[in-house]
C-alpha positions in Angstrom: 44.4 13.5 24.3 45.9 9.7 24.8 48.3 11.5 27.3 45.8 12.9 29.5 43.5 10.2 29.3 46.6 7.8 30.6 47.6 10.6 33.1 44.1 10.5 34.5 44.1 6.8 34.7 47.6 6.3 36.4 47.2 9.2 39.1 43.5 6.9 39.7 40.9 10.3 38.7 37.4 9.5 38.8 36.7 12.3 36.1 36.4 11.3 32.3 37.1 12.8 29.5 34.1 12.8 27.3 34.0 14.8 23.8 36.3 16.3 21.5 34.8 19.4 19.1 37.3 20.7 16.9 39.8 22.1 19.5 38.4 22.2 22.7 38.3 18.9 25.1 34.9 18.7 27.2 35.1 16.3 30.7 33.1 15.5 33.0 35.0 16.2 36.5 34.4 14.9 39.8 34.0 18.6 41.8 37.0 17.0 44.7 39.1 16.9 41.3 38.8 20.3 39.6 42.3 22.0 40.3 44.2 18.4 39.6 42.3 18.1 36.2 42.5 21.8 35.0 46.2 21.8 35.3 46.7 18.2 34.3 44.7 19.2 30.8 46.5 22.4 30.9 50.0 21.2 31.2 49.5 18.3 28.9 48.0 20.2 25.8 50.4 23.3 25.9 53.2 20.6 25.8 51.6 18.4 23.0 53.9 19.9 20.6 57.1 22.4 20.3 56.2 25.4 17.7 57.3 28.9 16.8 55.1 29.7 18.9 53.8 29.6 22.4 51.1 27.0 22.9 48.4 28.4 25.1 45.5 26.2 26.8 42.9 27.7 28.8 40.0 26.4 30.5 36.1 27.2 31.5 34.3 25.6 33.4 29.9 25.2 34.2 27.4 22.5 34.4 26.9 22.8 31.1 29.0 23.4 27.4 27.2 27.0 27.1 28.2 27.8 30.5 31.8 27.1 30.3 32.5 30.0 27.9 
């Protein structure tokens, strides 16, 4: 999470990152700035850690929490 929030803030994104809930990350995105965010998230979580295992971030999106699954 501090990675993308200083990623957001040195490639100058409008959108904010606004609540954690257990593993899933909610923002508030600037519409212009939905395909830079998405894979900025995307890359940075599936990276946050080496494991066994792969890693694997997804993303949803709507105007609302309920929508965005």
């Amino acid at each position: 999470m501090i990675r993308i929030y200083r990623r957001m803030k040195a490639e100058g994104l409008r959108s904010k990152m606004i609540l954690q809930v257990h593993d899933e990350l909610n923002f508030s995105v600037v519409p212009e700035e939905k395909s830079r965010v998405e894979l900025l998230v995307i890359e940075e979580m599936q990276s946050a850690c080496t494991l066994a295992v792969p890693l694997i971030a997804d993303a949803g999106w709507g105007t609302n929490w309920l929508e965005a699954h």
